[in-house]
VMD Tcl script that draws the C-alpha trace (Angstrom):
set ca {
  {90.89 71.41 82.85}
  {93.77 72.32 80.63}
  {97.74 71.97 80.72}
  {99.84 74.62 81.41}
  {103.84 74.59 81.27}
  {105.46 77.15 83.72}
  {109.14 78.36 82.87}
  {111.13 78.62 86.12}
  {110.83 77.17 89.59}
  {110.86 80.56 91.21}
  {108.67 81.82 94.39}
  {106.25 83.36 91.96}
  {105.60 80.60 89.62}
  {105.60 77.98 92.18}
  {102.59 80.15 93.71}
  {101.20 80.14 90.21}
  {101.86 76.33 89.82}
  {100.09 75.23 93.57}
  {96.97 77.65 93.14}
  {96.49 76.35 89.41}
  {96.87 72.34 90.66}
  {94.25 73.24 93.27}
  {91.92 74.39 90.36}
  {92.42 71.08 88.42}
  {95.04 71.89 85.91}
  {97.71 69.74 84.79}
  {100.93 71.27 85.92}
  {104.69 71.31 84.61}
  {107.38 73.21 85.75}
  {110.49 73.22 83.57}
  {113.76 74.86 85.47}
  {116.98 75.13 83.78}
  {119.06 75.14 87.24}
  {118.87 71.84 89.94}
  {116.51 73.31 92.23}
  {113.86 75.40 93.23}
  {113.38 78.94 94.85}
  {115.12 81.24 92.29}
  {116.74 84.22 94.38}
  {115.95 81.77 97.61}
  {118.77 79.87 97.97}
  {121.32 78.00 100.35}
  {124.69 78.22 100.54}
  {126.37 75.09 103.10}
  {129.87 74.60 103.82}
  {131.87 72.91 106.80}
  {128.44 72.31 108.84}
  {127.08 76.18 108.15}
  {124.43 77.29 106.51}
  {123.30 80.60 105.06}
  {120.49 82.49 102.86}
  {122.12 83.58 100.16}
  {118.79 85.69 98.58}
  {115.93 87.06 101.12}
  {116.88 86.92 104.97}
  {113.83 87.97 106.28}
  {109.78 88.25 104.74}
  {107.34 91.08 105.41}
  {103.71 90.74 104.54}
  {103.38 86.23 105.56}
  {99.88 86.54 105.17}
  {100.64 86.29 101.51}
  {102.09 82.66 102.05}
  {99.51 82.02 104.53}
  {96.64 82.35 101.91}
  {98.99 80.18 99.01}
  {98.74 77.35 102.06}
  {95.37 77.88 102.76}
  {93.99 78.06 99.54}
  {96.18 74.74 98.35}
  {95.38 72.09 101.14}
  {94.55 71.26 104.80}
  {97.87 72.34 106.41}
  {98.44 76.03 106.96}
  {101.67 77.41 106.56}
  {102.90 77.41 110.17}
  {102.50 73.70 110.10}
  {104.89 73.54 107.36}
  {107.35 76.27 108.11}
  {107.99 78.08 111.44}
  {107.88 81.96 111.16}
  {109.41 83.40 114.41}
  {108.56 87.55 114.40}
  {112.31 89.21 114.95}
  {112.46 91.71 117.94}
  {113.54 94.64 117.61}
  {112.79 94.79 113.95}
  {116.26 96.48 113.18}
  {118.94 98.17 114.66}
  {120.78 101.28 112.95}
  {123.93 102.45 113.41}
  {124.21 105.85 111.66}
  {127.33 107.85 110.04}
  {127.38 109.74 113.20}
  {127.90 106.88 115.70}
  {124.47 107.20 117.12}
  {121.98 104.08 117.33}
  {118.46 103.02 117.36}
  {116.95 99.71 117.60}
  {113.60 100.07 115.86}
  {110.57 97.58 117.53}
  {108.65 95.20 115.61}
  {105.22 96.55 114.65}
  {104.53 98.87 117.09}
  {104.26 102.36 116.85}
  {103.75 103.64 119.92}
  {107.54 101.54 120.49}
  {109.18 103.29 117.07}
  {108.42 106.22 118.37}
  {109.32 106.11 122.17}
  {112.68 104.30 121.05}
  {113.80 106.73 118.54}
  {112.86 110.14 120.68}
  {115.31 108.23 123.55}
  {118.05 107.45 120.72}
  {117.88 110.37 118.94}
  {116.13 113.23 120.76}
  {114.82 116.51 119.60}
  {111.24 115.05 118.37}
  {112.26 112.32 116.05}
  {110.35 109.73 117.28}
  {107.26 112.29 116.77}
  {107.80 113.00 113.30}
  {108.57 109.69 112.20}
  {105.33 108.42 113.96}
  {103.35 111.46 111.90}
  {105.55 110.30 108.78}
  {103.87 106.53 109.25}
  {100.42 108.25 109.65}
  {101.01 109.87 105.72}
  {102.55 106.45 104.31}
  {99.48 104.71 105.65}
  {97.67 106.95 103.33}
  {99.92 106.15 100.84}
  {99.17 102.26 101.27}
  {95.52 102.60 101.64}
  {95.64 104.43 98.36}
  {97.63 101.80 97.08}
  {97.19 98.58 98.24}
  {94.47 97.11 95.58}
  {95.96 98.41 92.19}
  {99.71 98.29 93.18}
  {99.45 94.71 95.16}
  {95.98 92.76 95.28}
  {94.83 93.18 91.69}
  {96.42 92.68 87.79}
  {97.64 96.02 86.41}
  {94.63 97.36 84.41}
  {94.92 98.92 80.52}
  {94.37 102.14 82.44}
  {97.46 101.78 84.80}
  {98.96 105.41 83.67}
  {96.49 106.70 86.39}
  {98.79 105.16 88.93}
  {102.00 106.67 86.76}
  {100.70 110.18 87.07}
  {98.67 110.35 90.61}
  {101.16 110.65 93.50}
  {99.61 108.97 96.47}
  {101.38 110.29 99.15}
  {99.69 112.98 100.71}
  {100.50 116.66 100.80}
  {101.89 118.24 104.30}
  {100.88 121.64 105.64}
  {103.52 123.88 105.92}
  {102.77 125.80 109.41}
  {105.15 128.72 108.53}
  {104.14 129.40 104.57}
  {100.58 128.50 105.53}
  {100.35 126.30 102.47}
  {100.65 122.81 101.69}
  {104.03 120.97 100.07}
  {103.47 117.73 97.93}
  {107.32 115.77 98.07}
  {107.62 114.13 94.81}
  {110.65 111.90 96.00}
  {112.01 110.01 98.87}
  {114.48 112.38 99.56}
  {112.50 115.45 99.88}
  {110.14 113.69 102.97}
  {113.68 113.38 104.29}
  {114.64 116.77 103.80}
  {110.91 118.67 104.44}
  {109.44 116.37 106.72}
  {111.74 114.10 108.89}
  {114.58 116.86 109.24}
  {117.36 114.45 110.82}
  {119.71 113.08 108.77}
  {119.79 109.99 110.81}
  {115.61 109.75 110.36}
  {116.33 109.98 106.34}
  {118.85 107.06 106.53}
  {116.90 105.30 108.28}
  {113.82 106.09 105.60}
  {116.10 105.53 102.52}
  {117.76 102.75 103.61}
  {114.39 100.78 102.44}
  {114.57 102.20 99.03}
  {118.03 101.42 99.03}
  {117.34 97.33 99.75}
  {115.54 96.92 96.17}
  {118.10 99.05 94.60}
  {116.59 102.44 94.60}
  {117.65 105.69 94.86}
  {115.71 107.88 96.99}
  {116.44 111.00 95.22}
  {114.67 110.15 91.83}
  {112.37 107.44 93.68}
  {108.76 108.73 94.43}
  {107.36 109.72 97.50}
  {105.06 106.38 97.10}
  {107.78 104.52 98.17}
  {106.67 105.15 102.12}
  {104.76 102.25 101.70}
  {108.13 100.03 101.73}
  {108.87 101.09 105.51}
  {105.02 101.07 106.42}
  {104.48 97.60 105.09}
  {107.38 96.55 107.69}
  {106.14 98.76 110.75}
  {102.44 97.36 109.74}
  {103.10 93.73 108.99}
  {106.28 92.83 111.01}
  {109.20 91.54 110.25}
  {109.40 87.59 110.13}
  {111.89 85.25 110.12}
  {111.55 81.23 108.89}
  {113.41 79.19 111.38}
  {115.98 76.98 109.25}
  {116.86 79.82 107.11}
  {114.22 81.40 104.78}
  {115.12 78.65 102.26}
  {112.71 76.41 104.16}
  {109.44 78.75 102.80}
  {110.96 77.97 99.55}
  {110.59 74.33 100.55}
  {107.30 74.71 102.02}
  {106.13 75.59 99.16}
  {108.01 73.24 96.65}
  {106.85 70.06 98.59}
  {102.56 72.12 98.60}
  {103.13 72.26 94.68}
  {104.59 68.14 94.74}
  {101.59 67.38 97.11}
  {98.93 69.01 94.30}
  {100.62 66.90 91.59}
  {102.73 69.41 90.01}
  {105.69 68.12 87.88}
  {109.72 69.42 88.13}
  {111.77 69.14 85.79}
  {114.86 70.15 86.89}
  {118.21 70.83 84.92}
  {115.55 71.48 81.89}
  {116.26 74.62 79.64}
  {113.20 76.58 77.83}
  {114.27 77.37 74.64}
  {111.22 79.31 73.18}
  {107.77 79.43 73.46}
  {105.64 77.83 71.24}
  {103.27 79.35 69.16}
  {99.86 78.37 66.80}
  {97.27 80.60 65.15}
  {98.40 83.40 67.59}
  {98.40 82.12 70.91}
  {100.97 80.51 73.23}
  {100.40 76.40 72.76}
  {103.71 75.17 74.46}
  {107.47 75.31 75.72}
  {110.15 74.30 73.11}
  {112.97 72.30 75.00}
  {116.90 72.36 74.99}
  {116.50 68.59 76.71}
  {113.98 65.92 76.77}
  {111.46 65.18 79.70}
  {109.20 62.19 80.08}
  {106.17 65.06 78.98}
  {108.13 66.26 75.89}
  {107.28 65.05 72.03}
  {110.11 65.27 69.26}
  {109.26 67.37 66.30}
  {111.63 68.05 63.33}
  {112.17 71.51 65.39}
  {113.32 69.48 68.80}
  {111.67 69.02 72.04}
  {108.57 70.54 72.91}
  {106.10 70.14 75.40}
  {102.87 71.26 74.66}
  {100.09 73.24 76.94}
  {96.99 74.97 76.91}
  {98.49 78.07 79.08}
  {102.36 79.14 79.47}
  {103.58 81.37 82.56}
  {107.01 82.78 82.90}
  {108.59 83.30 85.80}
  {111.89 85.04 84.56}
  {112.80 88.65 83.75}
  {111.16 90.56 80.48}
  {114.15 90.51 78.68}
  {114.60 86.73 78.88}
  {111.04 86.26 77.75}
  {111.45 88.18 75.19}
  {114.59 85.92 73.77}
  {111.61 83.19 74.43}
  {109.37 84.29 71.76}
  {109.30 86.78 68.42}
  {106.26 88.05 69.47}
  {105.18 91.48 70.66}
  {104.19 91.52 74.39}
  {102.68 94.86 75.05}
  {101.15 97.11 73.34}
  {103.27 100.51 72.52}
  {103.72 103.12 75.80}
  {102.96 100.13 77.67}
  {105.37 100.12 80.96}
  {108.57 98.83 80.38}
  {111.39 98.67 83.36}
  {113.61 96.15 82.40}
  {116.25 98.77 79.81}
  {119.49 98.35 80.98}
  {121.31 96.40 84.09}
  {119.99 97.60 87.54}
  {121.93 97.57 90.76}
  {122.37 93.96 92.35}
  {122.93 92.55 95.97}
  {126.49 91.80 96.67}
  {126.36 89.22 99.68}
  {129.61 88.28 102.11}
  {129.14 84.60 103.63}
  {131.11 84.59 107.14}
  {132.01 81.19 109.23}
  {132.75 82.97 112.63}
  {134.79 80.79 115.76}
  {132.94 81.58 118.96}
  {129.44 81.90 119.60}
  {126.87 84.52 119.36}
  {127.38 86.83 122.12}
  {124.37 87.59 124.48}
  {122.17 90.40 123.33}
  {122.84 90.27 119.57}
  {120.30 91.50 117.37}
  {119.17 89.44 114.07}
  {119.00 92.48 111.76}
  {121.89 95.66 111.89}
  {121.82 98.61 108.56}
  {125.53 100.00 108.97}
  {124.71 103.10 107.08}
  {127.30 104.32 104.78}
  {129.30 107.48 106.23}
  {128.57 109.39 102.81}
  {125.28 109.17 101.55}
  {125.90 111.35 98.34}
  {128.95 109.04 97.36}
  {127.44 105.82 98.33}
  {124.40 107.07 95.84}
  {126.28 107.96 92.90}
  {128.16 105.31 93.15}
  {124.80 102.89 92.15}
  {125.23 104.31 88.93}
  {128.79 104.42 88.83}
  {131.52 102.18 86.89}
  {134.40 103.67 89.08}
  {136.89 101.03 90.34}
  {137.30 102.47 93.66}
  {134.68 101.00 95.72}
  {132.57 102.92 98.57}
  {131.55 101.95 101.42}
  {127.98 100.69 101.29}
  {125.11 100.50 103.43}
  {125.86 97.00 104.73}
  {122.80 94.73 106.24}
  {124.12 92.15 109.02}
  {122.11 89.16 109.35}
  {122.72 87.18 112.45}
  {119.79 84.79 113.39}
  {120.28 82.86 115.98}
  {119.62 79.40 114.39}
  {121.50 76.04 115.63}
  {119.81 74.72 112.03}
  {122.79 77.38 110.50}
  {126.04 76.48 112.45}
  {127.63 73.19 113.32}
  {127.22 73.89 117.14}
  {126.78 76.27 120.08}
  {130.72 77.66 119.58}
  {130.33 78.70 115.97}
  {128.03 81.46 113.89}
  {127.34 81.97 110.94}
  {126.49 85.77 109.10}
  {125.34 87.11 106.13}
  {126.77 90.82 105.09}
  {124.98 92.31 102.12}
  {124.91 95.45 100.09}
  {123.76 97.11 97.08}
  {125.98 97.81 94.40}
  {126.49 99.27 90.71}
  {125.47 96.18 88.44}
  {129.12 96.00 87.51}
  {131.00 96.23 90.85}
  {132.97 94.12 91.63}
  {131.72 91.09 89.38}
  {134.86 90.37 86.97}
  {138.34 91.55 88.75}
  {138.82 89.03 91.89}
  {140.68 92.37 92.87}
  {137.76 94.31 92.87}
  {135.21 91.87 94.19}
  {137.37 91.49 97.19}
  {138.03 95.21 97.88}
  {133.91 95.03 97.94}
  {133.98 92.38 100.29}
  {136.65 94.32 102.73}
  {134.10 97.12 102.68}
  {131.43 94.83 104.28}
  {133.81 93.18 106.79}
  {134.93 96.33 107.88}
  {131.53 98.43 108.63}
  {130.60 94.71 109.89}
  {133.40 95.44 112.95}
  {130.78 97.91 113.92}
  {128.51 95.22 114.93}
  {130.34 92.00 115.77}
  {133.00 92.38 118.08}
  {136.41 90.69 117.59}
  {135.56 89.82 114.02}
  {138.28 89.62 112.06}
  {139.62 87.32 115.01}
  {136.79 84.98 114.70}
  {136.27 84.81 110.66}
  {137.20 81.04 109.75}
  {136.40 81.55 106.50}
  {134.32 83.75 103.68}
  {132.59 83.67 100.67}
  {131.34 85.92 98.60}
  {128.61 85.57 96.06}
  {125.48 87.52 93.91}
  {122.36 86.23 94.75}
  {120.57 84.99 91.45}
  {121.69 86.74 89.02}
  {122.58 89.86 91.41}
  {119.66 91.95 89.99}
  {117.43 93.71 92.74}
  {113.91 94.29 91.79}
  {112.05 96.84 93.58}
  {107.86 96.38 94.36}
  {106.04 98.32 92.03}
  {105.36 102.02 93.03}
  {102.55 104.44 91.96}
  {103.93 108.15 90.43}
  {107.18 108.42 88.63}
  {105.96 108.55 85.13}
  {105.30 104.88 85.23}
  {109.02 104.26 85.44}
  {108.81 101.89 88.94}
  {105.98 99.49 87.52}
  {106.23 96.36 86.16}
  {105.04 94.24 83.05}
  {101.48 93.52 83.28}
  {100.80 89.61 83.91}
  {99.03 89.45 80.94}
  {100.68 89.39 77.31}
  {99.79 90.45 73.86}
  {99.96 86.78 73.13}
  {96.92 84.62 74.26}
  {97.82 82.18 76.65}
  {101.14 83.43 78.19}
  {101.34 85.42 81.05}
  {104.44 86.52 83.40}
  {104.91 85.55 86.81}
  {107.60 86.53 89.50}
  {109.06 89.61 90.77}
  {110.12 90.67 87.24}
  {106.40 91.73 86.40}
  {103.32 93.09 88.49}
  {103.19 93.69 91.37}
  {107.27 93.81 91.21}
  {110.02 92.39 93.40}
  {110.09 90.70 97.22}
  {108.74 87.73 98.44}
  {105.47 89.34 99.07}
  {104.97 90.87 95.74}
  {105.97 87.64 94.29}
  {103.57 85.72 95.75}
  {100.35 87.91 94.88}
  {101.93 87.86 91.30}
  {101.55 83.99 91.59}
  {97.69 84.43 93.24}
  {97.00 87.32 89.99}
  {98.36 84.85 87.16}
  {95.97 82.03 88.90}
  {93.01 83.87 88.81}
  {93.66 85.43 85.29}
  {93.67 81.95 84.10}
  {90.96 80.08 86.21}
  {88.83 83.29 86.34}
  {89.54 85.16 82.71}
  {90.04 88.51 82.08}
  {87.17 89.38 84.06}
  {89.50 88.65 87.55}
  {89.80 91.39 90.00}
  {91.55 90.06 92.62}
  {91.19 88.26 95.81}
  {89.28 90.13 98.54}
}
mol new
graphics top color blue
foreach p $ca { graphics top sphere $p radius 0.5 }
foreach p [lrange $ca 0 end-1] q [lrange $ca 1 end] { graphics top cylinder $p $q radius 0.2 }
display resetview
């Protein structure tokens, strides 16, 4: 079996680096930061504890196979996933509320017809009916199998299904996420609660495709999970399944470029030595058989001078995208009885809060803020404390260089946070604010839109490098980044002729 050097301890490429162990490769993982996890990180202060990237997973069966395909012990025996009940609760620009159950259906809709009235419980049930359609139609190509030369099918075909029109006696295709709000759910409160999704990975609903119901189906199908400890522990999980398979970390180890012979990827050239590295009159390299990255296109492409893809092959990554802007809060007091795990505050102008994504104005607007507040002893020093997470989604560049600015941002969280935690501002002890990663939100890959929401293929134009992570296929999310892990594994063990698990 061969050697292969993986760039970046991320949730992808550790996937990658377990699965390829199993097979009987040799397996390095060089990571310029101290740790693992990439986006999954920790923040601890003063006895609290808090998830500074993901705060909850959809789809664990993803994680499930990585554990059962790597050793004896499934996942649950590392990690403890508790499902969180209800799934969410909404408070709209209106003042009304719904808490929305965990993977039922039948529950959605009874609890939104008693929260909102007038049907909507009926037509977001017949909404999840369509989206299913859109995930069976989906599922392989977009999630379960390497994006294929012939990929502009997906680009062109939109998935999600037409709706008859009772009135015009005719059938209306929505090309975006906005117009199922507007045609089908017709409730303003049932379209924040549908864009709100979009919204997480950064999109906007009124240019995203209507293939973008699968991101509230996979929830209402799969459940929402939570990892008890803080969803750094999966990160863990899997970092001590990749140490048990022999993998090697090198930590606090900067890739400098990729190394190349007779046209094919044949190593990692290194700012700093490891015990695995050889000196050349060049510097540091570390040579392999196979190379994955697991960081963004347009770091790779500092990596190496050669082409990638071929030309009118997808490319995303042009230009900064919108990143999650995350509020830290030690709160006095405990939880009070009855709190819910996950709140969306949605923002009380939808129009501004959208152009504002794209937006370089100093004036901040209120966001649609996510409050996180698991109820976790592992995450507060004791019984009389809490500790939350606010996030948002903002314009790449708010906020991030005037302290000003990054803590009018912040006072916009706190304050559509009041909504949901009473006494707040009483109880705050302290705050911090910080970008998870690098900020940058990357969405799953969706079918339609000119080709414009996929991702890199995990392939290359170079033999013997291929891209993990949720910077290339099958996109962004814990999920997605996992199956990219299970696609670059069987590309490699399997050849060109994988298809993907089944």
């Amino acid at each position: 079996m061969g050697r292969i050097a993986v760039i970046g301890a991320g949730m992808g490429a550790m996937a990658a680096a377990a699965r390829l162990a199993v097979a009987g490769h040799r397996v390095a993982v060089y990571e310029r930061a101290e740790t693992y996890g990439g986006a999954v990180r920790r923040f601890e202060r003063d006895g609290f504890a808090f998830d500074t990237g993901p705060g909850l997973l959809t789809l664990p069966a993803v994680w499930r196979d990585l554990f059962i395909k790597t050793g004896k012990e499934p996942l649950e025996d590392c990690a403890e996933l508790v499902q969180v009940d209800p799934s969410t609760r909404h408070l709209f620009a209106d003042g009304t509320e719904a808490a929305v159950p965990n993977a039922s259906r039948a529950g959605v809709v009874a609890a939104l017809d008693k929260a909102l009235g007038g049907g909507a419980g009926g037509r977001w049930g017949d909404f999840l009916v369509r989206a299913r359609e859109a995930w069976d139609r989906t599922r392989r190509p977009l999630l379960e199998e390497p994006l294929w030369p012939d990929w502009p099918v997906l680009a062109e075909r939109e998935p999600y299904p037409a709706v008859p029109h009772k009135r015009l006696l005719r059938t209306r295709r929505a090309a975006t996420l906005a117009e199922i709000g507007a045609w089908e759910l017709r409730d303003a409160r049932l379209t924040a609660l549908l864009e709100s999704h979009a919204l997480a990975h950064g999109l906007d609903p009124r240019v995203t495709p209507a293939s973008a119901a699968v991101l509230p189906y996979m929830e209402h199908a799969f459940g929402t999970w939570y990892v008890r400890g803080g969803m750094r522990e999966l990160a863990r999980a899997v970092y001590e399944r990749c140490l048990a398979r022999r993998v090697e970390f090198h930590f606090g180890t900067e890739v400098t470029g990729v190394l190349e012979k007779d046209g094919r990827a044949v190593g990692v050239e290194l700012a700093e030595g490891t015990s695995r590295a050889t000196s050349t009159d060049g510097g540091l390299v570390a040579e392999a058989d196979q190379v994955i990255a697991g960081v963004r296109p347009a770091r790779l492409r500092e990596l190496t001078r050669h082409r990638l893809d071929d030309d009118g092959d997808v490319r995303p990554d042009t230009g900064a995208r919108p990143r999650r802007f995350t509020v830290l809060l030690a709160l006095r007091g405990p939880r009070e009885a009855g709190a819910v795990h996950r709140t969306i505050v949605h923002a009380p102008d939808r129009t501004a809060e959208l152009d504002s994504l794209t937006s370089s104005s100093p004036a901040p607007v209120r966001p649609t803020v996510t409050v996180l507040r698991p109820d976790d002893p592992a995450l507060r020093p004791d019984g009389e404390h809490e500790s939350v997470v606010l996030s948002a989604v903002v314009a790449p560049d708010a906020g991030r260089d005037l302290p000003e600015r990054r803590e009018a941002l912040a006072e916009e969280l706190v304050t559509a946070a009041e909504a949901v935690i009473p006494g707040l501002r009483e109880r705050i002890l302290w705050r911090e604010t910080e970008d998870a990663g690098s900020g940058e939100v990357s969405a799953p890959s969706l079918a339609a839109g000119d080709g414009r929401f996929l991702h890199p293929a995990n392939t290359t134009r170079l033999p013997g490098l291929y891209r993990a992570g949720g910077w290339s296929h099958p996109g962004g999310g814990l999920p997605h980044a996992g199956m990219s892990g299970a696609l670059v594994a069987g590309l490699i063990v399997e050849g060109p002729e994988f298809r993907g698990s089944r």
